[in-house]
N, C-alpha and C positions, 0 to 999 in steps of 0.2 A: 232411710234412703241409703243404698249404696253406692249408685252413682246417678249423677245429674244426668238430667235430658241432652244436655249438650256438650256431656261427654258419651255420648251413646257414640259409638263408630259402625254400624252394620246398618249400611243404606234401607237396606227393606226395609228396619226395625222403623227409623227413621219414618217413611215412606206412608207405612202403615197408620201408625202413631198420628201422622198431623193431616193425613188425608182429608178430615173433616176442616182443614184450614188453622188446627192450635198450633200453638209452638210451643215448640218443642221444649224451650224453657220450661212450658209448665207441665213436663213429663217427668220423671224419674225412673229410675230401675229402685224397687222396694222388695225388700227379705221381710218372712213372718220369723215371729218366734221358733224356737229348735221345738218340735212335734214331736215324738217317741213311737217306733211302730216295733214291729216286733225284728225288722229289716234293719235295725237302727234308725238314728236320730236323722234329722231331716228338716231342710226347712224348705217355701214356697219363696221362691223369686217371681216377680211381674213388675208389668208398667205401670205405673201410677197416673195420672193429672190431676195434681191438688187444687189446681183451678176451677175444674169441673167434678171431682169427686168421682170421676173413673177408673174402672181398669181395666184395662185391655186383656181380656182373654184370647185374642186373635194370635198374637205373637209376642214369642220370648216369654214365656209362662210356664216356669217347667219346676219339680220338685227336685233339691237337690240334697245329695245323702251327704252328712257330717262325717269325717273321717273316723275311722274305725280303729283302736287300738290293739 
């Protein structure tokens, strides 16, 4: 986990996330391992609910590239 649910600040993310009525406690923003492409290294940011074993592919799900030397 990189950051708690209930440090999340962007209302939609928010919005989206607990529509189904969870809270948002039981959200997180979660990083995968560093991935290798030929574009460099990389990893997958998303939602989590470790309460319910989901992840939000709706929003805030996006790949992001490790800095480059």
């Amino acid at each position: 986990m990189i950051i708690p649910g209930e440090q999340l600040d962007d209302p939609e993310v928010i919005r989206v996330l607990t529509a189904d009525e969870s809270n948002i406690a039981d959200w997180g923003k979660y990083s995968t391992r560093v991935h290798q492409s030929p574009y460099g290294d990389f990893q997958v940011h998303y939602c989590y609910n470790s309460k319910k074993g989901e992840v939000s592919y709706d929003i805030d799900y996006k790949a992001v590239m490790n800095r480059r030397w």
